[in-house]
C-alpha positions in Angstrom: 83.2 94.0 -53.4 83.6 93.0 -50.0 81.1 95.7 -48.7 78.6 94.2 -51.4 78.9 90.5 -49.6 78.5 92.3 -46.0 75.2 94.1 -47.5 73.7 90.8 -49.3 74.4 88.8 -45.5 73.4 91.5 -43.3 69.9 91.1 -45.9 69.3 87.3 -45.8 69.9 88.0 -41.7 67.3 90.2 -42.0 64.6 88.2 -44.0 65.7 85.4 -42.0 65.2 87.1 -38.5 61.8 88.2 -39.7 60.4 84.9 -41.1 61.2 83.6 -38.0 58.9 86.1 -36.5 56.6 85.6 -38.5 56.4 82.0 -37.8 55.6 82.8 -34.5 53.0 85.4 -35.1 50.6 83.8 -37.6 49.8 80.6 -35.7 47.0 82.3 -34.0 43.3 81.5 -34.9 42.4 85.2 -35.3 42.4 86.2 -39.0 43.5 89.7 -38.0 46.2 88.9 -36.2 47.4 86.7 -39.1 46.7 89.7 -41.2 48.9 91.9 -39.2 51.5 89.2 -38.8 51.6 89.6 -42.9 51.8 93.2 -43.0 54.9 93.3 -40.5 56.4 90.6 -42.7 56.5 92.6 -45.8 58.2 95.3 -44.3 61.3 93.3 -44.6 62.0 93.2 -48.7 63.9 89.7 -50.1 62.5 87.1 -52.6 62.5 84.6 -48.9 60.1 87.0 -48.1 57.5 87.2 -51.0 58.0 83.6 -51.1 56.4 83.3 -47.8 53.4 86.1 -48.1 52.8 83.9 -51.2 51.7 81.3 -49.9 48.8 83.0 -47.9 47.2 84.2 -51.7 45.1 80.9 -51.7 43.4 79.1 -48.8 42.7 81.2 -45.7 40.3 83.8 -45.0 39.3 86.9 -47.5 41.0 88.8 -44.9 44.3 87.3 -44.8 44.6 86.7 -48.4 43.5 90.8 -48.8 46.6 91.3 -46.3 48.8 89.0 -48.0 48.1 90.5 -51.8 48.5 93.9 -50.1 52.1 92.4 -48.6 53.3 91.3 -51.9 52.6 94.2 -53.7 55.1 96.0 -51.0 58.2 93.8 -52.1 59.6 96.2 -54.4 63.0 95.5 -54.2 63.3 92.1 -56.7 60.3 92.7 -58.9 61.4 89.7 -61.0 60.5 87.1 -57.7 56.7 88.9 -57.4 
């Protein structure tokens, strides 16, 4: 049980750590950038996550919201948040 509770942390530190990188990475202007930025993000898997590629499905460039359906089809691990 303990391990469990370890794993599930160790997770959330992980979506966390990579949102935050995220944050940093898609403020740029350039659409690929933002694109890429996306693509990194969804390499981490956690509803937090597929929350955040959400987001970029309406609103910005054809490009980015290509990148960010692309992203969300990646999160495999909690089909019932995507």
């Amino acid at each position: 049980m303990i391990g469990i509770v370890c794993a599930l942390a160790i997770l959330l530190d992980d979506a966390d750590a990579a949102l935050e990188k995220f944050k940093g990475d898609v403020k740029g202007k350039d659409a690929a950038v933002r694109a890429a930025a996306l693509g990194e993000l969804a390499k981490t898997q956690s509803p937090k996550v597929a929350s955040k590629i959400n987001t970029f499905l309406l609103g910005d460039t054809t490009e980015v919201r290509v990148a960010a359906a692309g992203a969300l089809a990646l999160q495999t691990e909690d089909l019932k948040h995507v």
